[in-house]
C-alpha positions as CSV (number, residue, x, y, z in Angstrom):
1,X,95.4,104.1,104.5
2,X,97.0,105.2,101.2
3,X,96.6,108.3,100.5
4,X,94.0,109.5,103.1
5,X,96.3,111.6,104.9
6,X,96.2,114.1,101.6
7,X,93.4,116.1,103.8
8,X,94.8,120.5,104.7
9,X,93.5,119.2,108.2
10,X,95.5,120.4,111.5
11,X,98.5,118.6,112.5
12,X,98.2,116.1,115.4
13,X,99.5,117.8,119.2
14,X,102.7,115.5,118.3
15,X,103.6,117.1,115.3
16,X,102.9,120.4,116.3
17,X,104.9,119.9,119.1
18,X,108.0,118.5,116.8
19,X,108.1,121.7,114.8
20,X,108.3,123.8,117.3
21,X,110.9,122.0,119.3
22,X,112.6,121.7,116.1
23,X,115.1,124.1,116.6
24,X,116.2,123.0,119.8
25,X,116.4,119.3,119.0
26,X,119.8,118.1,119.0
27,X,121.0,116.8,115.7
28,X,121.7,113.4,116.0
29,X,123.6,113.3,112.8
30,X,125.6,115.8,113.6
31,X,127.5,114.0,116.5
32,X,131.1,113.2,116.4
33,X,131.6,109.1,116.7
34,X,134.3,109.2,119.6
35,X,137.1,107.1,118.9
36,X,136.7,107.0,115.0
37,X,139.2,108.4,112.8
38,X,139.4,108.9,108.5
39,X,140.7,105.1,108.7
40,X,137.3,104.0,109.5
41,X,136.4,105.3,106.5
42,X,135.6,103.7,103.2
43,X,138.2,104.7,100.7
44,X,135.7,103.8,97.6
45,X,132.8,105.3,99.0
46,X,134.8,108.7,99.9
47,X,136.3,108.5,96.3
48,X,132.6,108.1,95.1
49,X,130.9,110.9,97.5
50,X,134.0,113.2,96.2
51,X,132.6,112.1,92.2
52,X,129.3,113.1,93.1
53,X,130.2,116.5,95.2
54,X,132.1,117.2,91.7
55,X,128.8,117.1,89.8
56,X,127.3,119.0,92.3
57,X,129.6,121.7,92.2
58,X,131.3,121.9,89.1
59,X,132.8,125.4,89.3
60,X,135.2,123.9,92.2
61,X,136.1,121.0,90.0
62,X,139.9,123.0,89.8
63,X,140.3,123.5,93.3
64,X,138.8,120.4,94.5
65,X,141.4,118.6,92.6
66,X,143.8,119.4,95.1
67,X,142.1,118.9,98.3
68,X,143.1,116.0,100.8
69,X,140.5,113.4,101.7
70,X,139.9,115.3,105.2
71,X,139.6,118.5,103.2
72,X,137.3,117.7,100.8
73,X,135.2,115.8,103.8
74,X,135.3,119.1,105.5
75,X,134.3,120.9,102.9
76,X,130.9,118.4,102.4
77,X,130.6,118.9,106.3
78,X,130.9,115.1,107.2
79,X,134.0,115.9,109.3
80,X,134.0,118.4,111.8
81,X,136.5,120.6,113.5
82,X,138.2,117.2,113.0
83,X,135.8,114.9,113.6
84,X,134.3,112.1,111.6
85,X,130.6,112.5,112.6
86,X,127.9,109.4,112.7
87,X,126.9,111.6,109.4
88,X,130.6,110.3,107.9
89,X,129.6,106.7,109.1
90,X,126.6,106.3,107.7
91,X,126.9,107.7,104.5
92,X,131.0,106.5,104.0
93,X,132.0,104.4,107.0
94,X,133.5,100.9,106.8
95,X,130.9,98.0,107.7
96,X,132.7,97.7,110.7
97,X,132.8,101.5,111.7
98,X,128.7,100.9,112.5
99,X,130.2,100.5,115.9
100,X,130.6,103.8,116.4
101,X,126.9,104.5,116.0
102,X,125.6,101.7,118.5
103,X,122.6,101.2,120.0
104,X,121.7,103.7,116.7
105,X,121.6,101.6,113.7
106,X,122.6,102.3,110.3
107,X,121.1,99.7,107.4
108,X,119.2,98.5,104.5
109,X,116.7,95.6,104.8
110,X,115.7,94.0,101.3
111,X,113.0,91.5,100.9
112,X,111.3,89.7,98.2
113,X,108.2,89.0,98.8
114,X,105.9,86.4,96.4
115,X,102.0,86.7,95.6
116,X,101.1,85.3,98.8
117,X,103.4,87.6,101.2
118,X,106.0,85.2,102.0
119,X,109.7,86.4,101.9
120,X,112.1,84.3,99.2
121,X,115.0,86.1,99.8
122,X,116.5,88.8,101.6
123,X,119.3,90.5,102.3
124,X,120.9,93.6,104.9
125,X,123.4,96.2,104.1
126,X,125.1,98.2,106.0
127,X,127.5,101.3,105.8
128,X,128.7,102.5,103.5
129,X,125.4,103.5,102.7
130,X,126.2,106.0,99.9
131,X,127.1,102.5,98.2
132,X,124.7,100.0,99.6
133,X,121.6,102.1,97.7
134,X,123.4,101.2,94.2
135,X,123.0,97.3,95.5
136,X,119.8,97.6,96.7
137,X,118.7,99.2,93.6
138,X,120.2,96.5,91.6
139,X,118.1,93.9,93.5
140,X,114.6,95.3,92.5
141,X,113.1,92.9,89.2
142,X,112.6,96.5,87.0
143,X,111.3,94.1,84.5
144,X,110.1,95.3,81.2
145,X,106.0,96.3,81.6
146,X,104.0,96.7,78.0
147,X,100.8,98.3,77.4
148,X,98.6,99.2,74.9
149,X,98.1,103.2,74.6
150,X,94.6,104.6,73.4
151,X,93.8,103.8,70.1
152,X,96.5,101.9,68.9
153,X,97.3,98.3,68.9
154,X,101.3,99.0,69.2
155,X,102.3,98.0,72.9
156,X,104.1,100.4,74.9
157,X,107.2,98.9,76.3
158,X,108.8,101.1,79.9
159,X,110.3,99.9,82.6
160,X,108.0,98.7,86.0
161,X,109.8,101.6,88.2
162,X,111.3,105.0,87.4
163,X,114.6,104.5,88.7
164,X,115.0,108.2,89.7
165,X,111.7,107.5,91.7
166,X,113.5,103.9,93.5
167,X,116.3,105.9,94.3
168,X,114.4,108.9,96.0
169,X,112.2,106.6,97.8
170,X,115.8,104.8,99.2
171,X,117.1,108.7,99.7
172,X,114.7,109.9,101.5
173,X,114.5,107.4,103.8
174,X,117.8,107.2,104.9
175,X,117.7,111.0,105.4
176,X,114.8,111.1,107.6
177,X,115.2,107.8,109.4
178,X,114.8,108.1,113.1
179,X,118.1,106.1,113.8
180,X,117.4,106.2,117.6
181,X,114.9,103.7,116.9
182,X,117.7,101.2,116.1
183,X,115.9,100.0,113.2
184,X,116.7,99.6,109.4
185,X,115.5,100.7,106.3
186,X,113.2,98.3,104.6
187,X,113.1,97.6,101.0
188,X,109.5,95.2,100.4
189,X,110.0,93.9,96.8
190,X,106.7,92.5,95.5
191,X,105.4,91.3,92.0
192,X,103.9,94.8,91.1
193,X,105.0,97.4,93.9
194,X,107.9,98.2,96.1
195,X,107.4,99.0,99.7
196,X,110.0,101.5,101.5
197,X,109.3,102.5,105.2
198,X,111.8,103.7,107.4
199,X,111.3,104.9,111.3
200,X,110.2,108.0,112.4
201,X,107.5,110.1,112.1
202,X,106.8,112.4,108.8
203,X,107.6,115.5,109.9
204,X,105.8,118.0,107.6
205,X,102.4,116.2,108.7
206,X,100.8,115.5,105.6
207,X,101.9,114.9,101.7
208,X,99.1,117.0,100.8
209,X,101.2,119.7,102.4
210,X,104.0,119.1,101.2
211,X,102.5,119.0,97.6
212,X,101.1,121.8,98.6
213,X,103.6,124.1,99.4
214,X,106.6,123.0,97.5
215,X,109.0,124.1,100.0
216,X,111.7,123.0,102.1
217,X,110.5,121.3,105.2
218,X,111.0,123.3,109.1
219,X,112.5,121.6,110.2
220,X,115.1,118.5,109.3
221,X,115.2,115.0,111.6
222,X,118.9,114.7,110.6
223,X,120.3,118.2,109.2
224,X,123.4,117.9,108.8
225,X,123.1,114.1,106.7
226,X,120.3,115.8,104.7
227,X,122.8,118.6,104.1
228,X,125.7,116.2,103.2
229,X,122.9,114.1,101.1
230,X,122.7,117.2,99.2
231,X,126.4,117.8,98.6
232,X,126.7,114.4,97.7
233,X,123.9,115.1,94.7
234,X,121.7,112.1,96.5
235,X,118.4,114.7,97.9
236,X,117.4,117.8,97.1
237,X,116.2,119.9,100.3
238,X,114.3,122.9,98.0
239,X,111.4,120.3,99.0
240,X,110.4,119.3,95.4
241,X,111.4,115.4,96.1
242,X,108.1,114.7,96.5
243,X,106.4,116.5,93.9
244,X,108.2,115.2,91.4
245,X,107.7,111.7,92.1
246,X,104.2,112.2,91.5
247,X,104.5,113.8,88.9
248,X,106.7,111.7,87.2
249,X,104.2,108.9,88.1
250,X,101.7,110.9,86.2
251,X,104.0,111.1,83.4
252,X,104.4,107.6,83.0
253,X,100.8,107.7,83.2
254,X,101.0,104.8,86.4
255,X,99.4,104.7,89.5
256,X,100.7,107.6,92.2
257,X,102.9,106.7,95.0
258,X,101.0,105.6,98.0
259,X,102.1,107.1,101.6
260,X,100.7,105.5,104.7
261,X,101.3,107.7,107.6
262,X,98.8,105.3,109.7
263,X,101.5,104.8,112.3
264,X,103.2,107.9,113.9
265,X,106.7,106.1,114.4
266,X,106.5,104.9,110.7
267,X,106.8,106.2,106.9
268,X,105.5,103.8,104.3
269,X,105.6,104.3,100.8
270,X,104.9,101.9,98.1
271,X,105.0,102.9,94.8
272,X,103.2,100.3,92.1
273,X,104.7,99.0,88.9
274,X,101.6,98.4,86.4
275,X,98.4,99.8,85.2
276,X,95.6,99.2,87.7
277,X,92.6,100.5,85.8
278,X,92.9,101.3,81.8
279,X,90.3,104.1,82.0
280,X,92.5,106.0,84.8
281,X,95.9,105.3,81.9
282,X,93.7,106.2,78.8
283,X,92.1,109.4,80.5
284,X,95.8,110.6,81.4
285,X,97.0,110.3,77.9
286,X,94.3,112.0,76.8
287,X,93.9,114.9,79.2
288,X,97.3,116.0,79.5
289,X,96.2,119.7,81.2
290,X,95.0,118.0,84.6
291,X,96.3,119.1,87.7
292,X,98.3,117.0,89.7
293,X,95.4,116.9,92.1
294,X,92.8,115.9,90.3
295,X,95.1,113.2,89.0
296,X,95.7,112.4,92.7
297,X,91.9,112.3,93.1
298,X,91.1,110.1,90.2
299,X,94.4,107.5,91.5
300,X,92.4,107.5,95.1
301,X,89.2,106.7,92.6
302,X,91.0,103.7,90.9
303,X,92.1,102.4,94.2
304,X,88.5,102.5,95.5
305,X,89.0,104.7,98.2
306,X,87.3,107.7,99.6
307,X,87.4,111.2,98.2
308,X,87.1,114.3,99.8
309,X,84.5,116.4,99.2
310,X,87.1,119.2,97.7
311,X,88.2,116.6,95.4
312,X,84.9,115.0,94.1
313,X,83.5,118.1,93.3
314,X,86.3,118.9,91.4
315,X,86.6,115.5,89.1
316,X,82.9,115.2,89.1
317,X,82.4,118.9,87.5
318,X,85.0,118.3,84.9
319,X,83.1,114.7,84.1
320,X,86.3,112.5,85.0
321,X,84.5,110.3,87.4
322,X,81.1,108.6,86.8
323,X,78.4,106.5,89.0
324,X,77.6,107.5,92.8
325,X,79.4,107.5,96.4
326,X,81.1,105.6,97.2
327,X,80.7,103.3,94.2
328,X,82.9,105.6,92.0
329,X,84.8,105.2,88.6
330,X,87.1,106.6,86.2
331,X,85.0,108.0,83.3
332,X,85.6,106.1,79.9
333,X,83.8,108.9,78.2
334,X,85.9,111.7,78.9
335,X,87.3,112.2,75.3
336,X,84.0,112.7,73.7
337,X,82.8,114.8,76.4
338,X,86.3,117.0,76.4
339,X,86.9,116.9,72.5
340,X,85.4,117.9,69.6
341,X,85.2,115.1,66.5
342,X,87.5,116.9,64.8
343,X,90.0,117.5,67.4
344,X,89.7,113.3,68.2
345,X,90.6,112.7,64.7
346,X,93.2,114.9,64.3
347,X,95.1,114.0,66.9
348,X,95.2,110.4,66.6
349,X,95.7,111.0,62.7
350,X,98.8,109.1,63.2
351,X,97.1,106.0,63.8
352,X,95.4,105.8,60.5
353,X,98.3,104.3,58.8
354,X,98.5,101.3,60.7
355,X,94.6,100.4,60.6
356,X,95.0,100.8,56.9
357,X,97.4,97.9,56.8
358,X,95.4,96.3,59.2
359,X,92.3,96.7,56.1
360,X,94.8,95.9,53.4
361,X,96.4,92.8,55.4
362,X,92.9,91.7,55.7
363,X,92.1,91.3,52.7
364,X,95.4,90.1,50.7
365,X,94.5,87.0,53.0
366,X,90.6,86.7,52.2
367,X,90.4,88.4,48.9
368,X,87.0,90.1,49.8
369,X,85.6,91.6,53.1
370,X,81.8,93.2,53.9
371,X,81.5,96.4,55.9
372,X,80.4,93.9,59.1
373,X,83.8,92.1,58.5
374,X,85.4,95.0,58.7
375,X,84.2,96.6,61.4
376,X,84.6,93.4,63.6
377,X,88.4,94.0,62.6
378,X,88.3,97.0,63.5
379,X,86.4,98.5,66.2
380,X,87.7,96.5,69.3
381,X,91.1,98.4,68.2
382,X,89.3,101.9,68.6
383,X,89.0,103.9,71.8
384,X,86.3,103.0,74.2
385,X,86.1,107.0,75.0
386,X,84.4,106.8,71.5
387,X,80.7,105.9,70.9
388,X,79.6,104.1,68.6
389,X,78.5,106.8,65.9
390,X,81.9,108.1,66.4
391,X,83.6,104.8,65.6
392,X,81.1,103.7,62.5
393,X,82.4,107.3,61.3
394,X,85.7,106.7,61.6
395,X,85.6,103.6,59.8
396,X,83.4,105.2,57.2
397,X,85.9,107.7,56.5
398,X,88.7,105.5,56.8
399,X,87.9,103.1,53.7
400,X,86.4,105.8,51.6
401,X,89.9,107.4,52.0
402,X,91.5,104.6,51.2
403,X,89.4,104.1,48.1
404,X,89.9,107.4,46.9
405,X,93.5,106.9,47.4
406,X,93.8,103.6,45.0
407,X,94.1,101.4,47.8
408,X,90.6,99.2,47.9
409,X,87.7,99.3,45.9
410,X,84.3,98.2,46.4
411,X,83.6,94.9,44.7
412,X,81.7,95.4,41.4
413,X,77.9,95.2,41.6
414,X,77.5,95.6,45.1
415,X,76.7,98.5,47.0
416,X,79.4,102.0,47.5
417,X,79.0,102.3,50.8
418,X,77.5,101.4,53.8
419,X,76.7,97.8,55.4
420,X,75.8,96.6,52.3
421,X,79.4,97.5,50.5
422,X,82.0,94.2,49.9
423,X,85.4,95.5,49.6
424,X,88.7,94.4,47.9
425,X,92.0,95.3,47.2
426,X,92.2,97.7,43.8
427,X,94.4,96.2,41.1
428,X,94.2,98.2,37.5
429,X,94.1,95.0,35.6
430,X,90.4,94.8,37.1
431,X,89.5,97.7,35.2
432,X,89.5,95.9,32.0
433,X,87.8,92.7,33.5
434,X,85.0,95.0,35.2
């Protein structure tokens, strides 16, 4: 399904029905675990949760120095009146303290997964879960991923995954896991993507909404662990989560994260670790003033799914998408149908250094080299949102500019310029031969 539930539509009779019983839902977090007591606790996690509640807070670093372990867990609202809530348990109990939470479960499912869908290895984790996220994390293959940015042959080198993106996948879905369900958390590590679902319905109806709006949900499946999530610097509840894992995606210039809302007792999201289609990469390097929906349009594109009507008339009036429905794809052309010559040029003036060494290198190792041997060199390495007049200028321009800088010359007796010209490298004792 992907990313088809993006659409303003109304909300189902279930969901509608969840927001407006929100306020009188009980919070399930919020219940004291009879029977449990600060022992039951994990003294590494609480020491960790009271690190993070510092950074949090800074201006009660002085005070909080002084505060008992059931103060300070007071204060972060895991402990009430007393009381270690299943909040306390799930964030900072002792594996053993899941008791206290049963038939509810509290845990972390990963999986790898090879090209063919079978599992190779896997592993559960339980509370504390304020801890189990850092092990998880360090599970996921964030191998190195290279690719080549427009016009330029030097590889860019990042990471498969954002790890602020991982981690708010994993946050959010331990804060809005229906634990009621008695399920885990999965973690689906694949070759290129990482699949996190937890159970429960998604409550604000649609991502598109919640893109949308920007604003803190209506209503919260588990308050009062969102709440301590919060304290503990894990969420943030102003509802920008979201937002800014696309937009990070977009940043990166990846592929967007991928919800699948399919299943009302389910949240999927995957979020993929490589370039599916160049064009979709090379368009967001170069058209750095798209929306983030339009970039969400032209992701739905290079996935070969279905845009709205909203959203193709948009892409398709700025010239980002070519060919018919449904038989879309992301333009290749969009730089010389955005960009002026001159604006191309001058912003990729950068490059020009290393095709001249590219020229030079050429020709220190064959001594000699005709305008067609050049251009075989070099106009694979150019953009493909060029056209060809564009890239036999650029080339032009380039060796003339070299020539006039003392670099190469053109070899005596031929022609100065065009397809006809031989060129070599300049050396003043030639002056005297020639």
């Amino acid at each position: 399904m992907g990313f088809s539930d993006r659409l303003l539509g109304p909300l189902s009779l279930h969901e509608i029905d969840a927001i407006r019983g929100g306020a009188g839902i009980e919070d399930w977090s919020a219940q004291p675990c009879a029977g449990a007591t600060l022992a039951d606790l994990d003294t590494a996690a609480v020491g960790f949760a009271r690190t993070q509640y510092l950074q949090k807070h800074q201006a009660l670093a002085a005070e909080a120095a002084q505060w008992s372990d059931e103060a300070f867990l007071t204060k972060a609202k895991v402990c009430i009146a007393g009381q270690v809530t299943r909040t306390a348990v799930v964030l900072l109990g002792r594996p053993e303290a899941e008791r206290f939470l049963s038939p509810a479960v509290a845990g972390i499912t990963w999986v790898l997964n090879d090209q063919q869908g079978v599992a190779r290895d896997y592993q559960h984790y339980g509370p504390p879960l304020i801890l189990a996220v850092g092990e998880v994390f360090s599970k996921v293959r964030n191998l190195t991923y290279r690719y080549m940015p427009d016009a330029t042959l030097f590889p860019k080198e990042v990471s498969q995954y954002d790890p602020w993106v991982l981690r708010e996948m994993l946050h959010n879905a331990i804060a809005h896991q229906d634990y009621t369900r008695s399920s885990r958390v999965s973690v689906v590590e694949e070759p290129v993507s990482v699949l996190v679902t937890n159970a429960g319905e998604f409550l604000p109806g649609s991502v598109a909404q919640v893109l949308t709006l920007d604003a803190p949900p209506a209503f919260y499946r588990n308050r009062l662990l969102a709440q301590a999530m919060v304290s503990f610097n894990m969420i943030d509840t102003i509802g920008s989560g979201i937002k800014r894992m696309f937009t990070k995606q977009r940043d990166r210039f990846f592929p967007m994260p991928d919800y699948d809302l399919s299943q009302p007792w389910q949240v999927c999201v995957r979020i993929t670790g490589k370039v599916i289609d160049e064009r979709y990469t090379r368009l967001l390097m170069q058209r750095l003033d798209l929306s983030l929906a339009d970039v969400i349009a032209l992701d739905t594109v290079q996935k070969h799914r279905v845009l709205t009507e909203e959203e193709f008339r948009s892409v398709k009036s700025k010239r980002l998408v070519e060919g018919r429905r449904p038989n879309l794809f992301v333009s290749a052309k969009v730089a010389a149908a955005t960009e002026t010559w001159a604006d191309y040029v001058q912003k990729r003036a950068f490059d020009k250094d290393y095709y001249k060494r590219l020229v030079t290198g050429y020709l220190k190792k064959c001594g000699i080299a005709t305008r067609h041997q050049l251009d075989g060199l070099l106009v694979k390495k150019l953009s493909d949102a060029l056209t060809p007049e564009q890239k036999n200028t650029f080339i032009q321009n380039l060796l003339q500019e070299m020539r006039r800088a003392g670099t190469i010359r053109v070899r005596a007796g031929g022609a100065s310029r065009g397809p006809g010209a031989t060129w070599e490298l300049y050396r003043p004792e030639q002056e005297n031969v020639d």
